[in-house]
C-alpha positions as CSV (number, residue, x, y, z in Angstrom):
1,X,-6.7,-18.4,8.7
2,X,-8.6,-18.2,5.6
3,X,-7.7,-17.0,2.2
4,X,-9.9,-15.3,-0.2
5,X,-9.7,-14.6,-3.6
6,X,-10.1,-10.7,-4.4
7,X,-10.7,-10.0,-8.1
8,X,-9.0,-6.6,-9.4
9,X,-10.8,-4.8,-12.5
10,X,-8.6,-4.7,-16.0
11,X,-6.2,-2.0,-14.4
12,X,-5.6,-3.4,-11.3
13,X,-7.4,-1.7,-8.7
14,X,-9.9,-3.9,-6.3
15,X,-12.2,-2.0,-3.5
16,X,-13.5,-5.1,-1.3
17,X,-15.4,-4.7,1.7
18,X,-15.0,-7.3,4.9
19,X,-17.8,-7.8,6.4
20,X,-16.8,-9.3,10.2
21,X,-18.1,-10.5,13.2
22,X,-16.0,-10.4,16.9
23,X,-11.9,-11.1,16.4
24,X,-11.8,-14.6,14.9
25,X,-13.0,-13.3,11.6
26,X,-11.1,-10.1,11.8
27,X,-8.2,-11.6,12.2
28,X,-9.2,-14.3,9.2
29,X,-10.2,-11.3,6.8
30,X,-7.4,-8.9,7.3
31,X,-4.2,-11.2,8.7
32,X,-4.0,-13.8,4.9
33,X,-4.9,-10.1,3.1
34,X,-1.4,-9.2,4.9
35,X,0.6,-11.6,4.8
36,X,0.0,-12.4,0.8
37,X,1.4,-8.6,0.1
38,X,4.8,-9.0,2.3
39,X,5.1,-12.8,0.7
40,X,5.0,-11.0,-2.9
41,X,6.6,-8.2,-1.7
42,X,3.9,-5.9,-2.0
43,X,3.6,-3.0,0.0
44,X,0.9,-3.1,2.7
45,X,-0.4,-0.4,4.8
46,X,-3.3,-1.0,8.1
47,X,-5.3,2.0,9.0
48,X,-7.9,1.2,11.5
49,X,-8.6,2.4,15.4
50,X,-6.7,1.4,17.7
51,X,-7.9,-1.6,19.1
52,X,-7.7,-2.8,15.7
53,X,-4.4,-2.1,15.3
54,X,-3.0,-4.1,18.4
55,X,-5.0,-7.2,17.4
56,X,-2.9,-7.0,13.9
57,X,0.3,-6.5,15.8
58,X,0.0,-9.2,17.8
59,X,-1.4,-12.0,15.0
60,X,1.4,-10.9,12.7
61,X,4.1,-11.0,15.3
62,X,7.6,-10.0,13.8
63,X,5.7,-9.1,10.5
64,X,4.5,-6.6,12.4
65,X,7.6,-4.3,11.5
66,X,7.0,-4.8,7.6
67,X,3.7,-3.2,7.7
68,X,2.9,0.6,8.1
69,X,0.1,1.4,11.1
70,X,-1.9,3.8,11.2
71,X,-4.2,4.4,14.0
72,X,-7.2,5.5,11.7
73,X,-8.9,7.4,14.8
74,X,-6.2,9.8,14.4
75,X,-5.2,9.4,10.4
76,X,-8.4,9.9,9.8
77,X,-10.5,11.6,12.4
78,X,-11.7,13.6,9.9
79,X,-12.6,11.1,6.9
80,X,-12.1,14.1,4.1
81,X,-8.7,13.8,4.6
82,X,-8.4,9.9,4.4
83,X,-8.1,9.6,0.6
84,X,-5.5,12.3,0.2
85,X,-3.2,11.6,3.6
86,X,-3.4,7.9,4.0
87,X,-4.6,6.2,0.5
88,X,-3.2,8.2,-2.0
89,X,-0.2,8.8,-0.4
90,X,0.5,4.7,0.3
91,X,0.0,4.5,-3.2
92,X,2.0,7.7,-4.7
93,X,5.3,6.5,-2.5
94,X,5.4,3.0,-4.7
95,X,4.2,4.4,-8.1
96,X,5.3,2.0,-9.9
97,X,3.9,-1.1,-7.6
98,X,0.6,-2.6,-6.5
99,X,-0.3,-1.5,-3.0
100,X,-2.2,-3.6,-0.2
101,X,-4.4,-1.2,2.1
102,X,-6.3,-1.5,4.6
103,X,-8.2,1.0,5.6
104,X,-11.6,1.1,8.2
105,X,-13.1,4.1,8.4
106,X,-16.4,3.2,9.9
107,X,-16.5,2.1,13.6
108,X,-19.3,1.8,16.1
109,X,-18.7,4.9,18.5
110,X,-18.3,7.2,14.9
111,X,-20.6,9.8,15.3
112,X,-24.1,10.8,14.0
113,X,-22.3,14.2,12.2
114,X,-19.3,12.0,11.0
115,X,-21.0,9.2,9.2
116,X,-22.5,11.3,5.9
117,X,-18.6,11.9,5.4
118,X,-17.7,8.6,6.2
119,X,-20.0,7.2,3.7
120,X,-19.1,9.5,1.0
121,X,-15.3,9.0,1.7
122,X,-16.0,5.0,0.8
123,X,-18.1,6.1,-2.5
124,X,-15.4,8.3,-3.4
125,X,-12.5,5.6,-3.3
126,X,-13.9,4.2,-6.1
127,X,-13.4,7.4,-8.3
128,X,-10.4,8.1,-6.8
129,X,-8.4,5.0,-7.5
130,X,-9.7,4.8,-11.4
131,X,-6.7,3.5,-12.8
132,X,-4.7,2.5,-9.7
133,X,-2.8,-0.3,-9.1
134,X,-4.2,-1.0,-5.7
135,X,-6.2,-3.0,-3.5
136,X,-8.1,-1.2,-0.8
137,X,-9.8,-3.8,1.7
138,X,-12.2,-2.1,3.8
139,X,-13.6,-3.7,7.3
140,X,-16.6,-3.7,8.8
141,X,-17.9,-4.4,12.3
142,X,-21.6,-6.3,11.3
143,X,-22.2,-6.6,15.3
144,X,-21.4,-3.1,16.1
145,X,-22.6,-1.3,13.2
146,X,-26.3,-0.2,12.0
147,X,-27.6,-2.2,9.4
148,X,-28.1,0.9,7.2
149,X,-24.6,1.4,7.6
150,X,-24.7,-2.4,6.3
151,X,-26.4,-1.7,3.1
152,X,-24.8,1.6,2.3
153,X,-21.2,-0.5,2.4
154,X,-22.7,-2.8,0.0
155,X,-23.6,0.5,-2.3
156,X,-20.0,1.6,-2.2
157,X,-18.5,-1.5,-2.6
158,X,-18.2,-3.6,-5.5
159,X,-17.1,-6.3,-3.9
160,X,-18.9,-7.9,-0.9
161,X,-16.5,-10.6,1.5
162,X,-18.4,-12.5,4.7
163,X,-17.3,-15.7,6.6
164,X,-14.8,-16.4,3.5
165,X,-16.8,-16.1,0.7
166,X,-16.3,-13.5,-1.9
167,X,-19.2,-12.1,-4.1
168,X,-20.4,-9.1,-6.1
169,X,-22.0,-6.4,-4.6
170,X,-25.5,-6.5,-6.3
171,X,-26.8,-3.1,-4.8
172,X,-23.2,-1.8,-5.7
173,X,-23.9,2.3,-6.6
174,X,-21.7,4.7,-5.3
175,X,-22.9,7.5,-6.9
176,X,-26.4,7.1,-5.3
177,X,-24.1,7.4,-2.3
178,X,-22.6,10.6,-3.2
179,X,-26.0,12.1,-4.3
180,X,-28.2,10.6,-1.0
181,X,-25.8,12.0,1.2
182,X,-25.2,15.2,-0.4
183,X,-28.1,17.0,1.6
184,X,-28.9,20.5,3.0
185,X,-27.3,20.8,6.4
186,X,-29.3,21.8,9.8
187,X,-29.3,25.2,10.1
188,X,-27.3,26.1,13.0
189,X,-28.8,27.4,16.7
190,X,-27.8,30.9,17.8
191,X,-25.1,31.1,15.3
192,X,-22.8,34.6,15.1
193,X,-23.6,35.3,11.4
194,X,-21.2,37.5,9.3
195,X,-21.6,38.6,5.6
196,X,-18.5,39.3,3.8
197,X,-17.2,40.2,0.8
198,X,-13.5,40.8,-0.2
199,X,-13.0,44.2,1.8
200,X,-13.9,41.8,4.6
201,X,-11.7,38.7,4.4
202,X,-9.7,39.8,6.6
203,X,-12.4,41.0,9.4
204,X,-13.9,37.2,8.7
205,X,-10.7,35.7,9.7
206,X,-10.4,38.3,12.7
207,X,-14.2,37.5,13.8
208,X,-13.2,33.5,13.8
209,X,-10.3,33.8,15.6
210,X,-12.3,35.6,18.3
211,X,-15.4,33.7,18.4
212,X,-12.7,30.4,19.0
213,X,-10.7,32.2,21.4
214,X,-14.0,33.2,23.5
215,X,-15.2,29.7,23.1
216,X,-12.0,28.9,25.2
217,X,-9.7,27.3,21.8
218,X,-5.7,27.4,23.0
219,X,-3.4,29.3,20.7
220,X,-3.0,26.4,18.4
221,X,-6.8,25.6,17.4
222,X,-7.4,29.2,17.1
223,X,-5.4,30.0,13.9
224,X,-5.8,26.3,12.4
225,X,-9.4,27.8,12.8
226,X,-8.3,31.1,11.1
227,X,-6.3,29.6,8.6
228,X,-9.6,27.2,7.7
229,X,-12.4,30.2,7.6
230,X,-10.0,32.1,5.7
231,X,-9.4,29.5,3.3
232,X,-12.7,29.1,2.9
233,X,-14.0,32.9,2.7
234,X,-10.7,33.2,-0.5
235,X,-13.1,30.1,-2.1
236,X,-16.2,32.2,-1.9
237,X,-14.3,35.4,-3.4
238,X,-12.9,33.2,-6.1
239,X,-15.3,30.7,-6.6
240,X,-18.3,31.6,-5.2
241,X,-19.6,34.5,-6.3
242,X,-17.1,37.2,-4.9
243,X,-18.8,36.7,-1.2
244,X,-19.8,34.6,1.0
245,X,-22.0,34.4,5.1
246,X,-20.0,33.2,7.6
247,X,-21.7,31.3,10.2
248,X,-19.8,30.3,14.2
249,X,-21.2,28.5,16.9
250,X,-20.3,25.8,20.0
251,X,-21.5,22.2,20.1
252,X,-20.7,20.3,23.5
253,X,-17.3,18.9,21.6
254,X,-16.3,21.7,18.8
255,X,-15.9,24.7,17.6
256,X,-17.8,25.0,14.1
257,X,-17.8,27.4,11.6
258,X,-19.3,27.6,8.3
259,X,-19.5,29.4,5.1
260,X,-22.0,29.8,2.5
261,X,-21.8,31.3,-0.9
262,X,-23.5,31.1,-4.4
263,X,-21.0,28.6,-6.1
264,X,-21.3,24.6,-6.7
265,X,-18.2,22.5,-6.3
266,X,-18.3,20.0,-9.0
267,X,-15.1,18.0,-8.7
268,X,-16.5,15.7,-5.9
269,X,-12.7,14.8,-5.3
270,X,-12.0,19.1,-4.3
271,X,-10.2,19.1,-1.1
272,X,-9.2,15.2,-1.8
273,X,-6.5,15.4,-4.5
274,X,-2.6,15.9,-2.6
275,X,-0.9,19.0,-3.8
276,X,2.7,18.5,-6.0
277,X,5.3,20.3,-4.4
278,X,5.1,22.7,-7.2
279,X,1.2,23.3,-7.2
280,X,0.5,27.1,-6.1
281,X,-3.3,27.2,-6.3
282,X,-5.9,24.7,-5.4
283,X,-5.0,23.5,-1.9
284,X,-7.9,25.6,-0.1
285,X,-10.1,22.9,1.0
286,X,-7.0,20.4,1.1
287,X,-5.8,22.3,4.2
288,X,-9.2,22.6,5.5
289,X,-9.7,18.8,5.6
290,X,-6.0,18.8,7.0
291,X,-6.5,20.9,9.8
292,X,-10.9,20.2,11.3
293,X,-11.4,17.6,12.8
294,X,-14.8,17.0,10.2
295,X,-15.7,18.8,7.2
296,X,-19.0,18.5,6.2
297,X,-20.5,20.0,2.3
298,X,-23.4,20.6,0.3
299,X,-23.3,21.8,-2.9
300,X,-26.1,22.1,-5.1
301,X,-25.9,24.6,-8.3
302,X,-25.8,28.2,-6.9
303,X,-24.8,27.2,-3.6
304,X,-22.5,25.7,-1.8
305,X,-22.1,25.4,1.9
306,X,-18.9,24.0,4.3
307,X,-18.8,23.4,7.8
308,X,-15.2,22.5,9.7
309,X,-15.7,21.2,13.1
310,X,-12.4,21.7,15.3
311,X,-12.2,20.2,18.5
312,X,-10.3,22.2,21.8
């Protein structure tokens, strides 16, 4: 196994990106990066798909139990909700200690719709952990992956590690990231459109819990799905202009829904920051990315449009 050097900036935080070809090099990349934390008595945590995940448990062996797994086709289905329910809350239990993460968002069977969010989810690691005492090493399959999907890891990274060698990113730019991906979304075939204003909150949240119980949603999808368009449409009346257009349709996998309104979200960490158990306001888009399966944004000033897939 090979050991690599990974250099933290002045406060401690280090956002590396493993490039890897077939399970040799996983295994070289990821096993050492493991094995260093529990030898210092670090605390590590692994969030990557499945397959992923057995490979680790079987290299480490007994180790195995030291380190928390998270199967990140699950954990993080929906990459909004990765920074918030996986790396911030790793770091936030051991506050006062360096964390070890690893975390791969990015596989080959991701989808089309999913990557922008992927993308923007590594860019906005960078911003998130400002400060942080933690190292987030992020994998990527070079076989299995686009090569665009290459170069954008080298934007979001500063810190670039192949066949044991460690260097920095030249093309390293996350906010090019954030502002490349942050585009205009399709407009939506045969949707069921819906204006509302604050008389009509509650008639939005009726109409999507229709429009997902006709489109054959059990029980339990249909109010995370009114609980997310509702949460939404109270952004619009408070945020965005007192009104909003709600916008429901079917793909072949989800149920989507989407609202537009006139406002512009400029925290690009909204929906990303984990609530304190005393916080009353301000968890809106946190729930949404807790309860779609994909959240998908652009904001621009004067308006701002969501869209929450939710699977059956």
């Amino acid at each position: 196994m090979t050991q690599v050097e990974i250099a933290e900036d002045a406060r401690g935080f280090a956002h590396p990106a493993l490039f890897y070809q077939g399970p040799r090099e996983y295994r070289a990349g990821t096993v050492p990066f493991i094995l260093e934390g529990l030898t210092a008595n670090v605390p590590v945590a692994v969030a990557a798909p499945g397959p992923r995940l057995r490979l680790l448990r079987d290299a480490l062996g007994a180790d195995a139990k030291r380190v928390q797994l998270l199967d990140m086709t699950v954990a993080g289905r929906n990459p909004g909700r990765i920074i918030a329910e996986v790396l911030l809350a790793t770091a936030n239990a051991h506050p006062d200690r360096h964390v070890r993460i690893i975390g791969e968002p990015i596989w080959p069977t991701r989808s089309e719709i999913e990557y922008p969010a992927c993308v923007q989810h590594e860019a906005l690691i960078n911003l998130a952990f400002q400060g942080r005492r933690a190292t987030i090493l992020c994998p990527y399959d070079v076989a299995g992956l686009d090569p665009a999907v290459i170069a954008d890891a080298a934007a979001t990274h500063p810190t670039l590690i192949q066949r044991g060698r460690t260097s920095s990113s030249p093309d390293y730019a996350p906010q090019r990231i954030l502002s490349g991906y942050n585009l205009p979304l399709t407009e939506p075939p045969d949707a069921a459109v819906l204006p509302f204003d604050a008389p009509g909150l509650s008639l939005a949240r009726q109409a999507a819990a229709e429009h997902a119980r006709n489109a054959g949603m059990d029980e339990d999808r249909v109010e995370d799905v009114t609980l997310a368009v509702g949460e939404l449409a109270a952004n619009s009346l408070r945020h965005g202009g007192g009104a909003g257009v709600l916008r429901m349709w079917t793909d072949a996998d989800h149920w989507i829904g989407e609202v537009r309104d006139a406002g512009w979200i400029t925290d690009p960490l909204a929906g990303r920051h984990p609530a304190s158990p005393t916080q009353l306001n301000g968890r809106g888009l946190l729930m949404v990315n807790h309860l779609a399966d994909l959240v998908r944004t652009h904001t621009r000033p004067g308006e701002t449009t969501i869209r929450a897939y939710f699977r059956p």
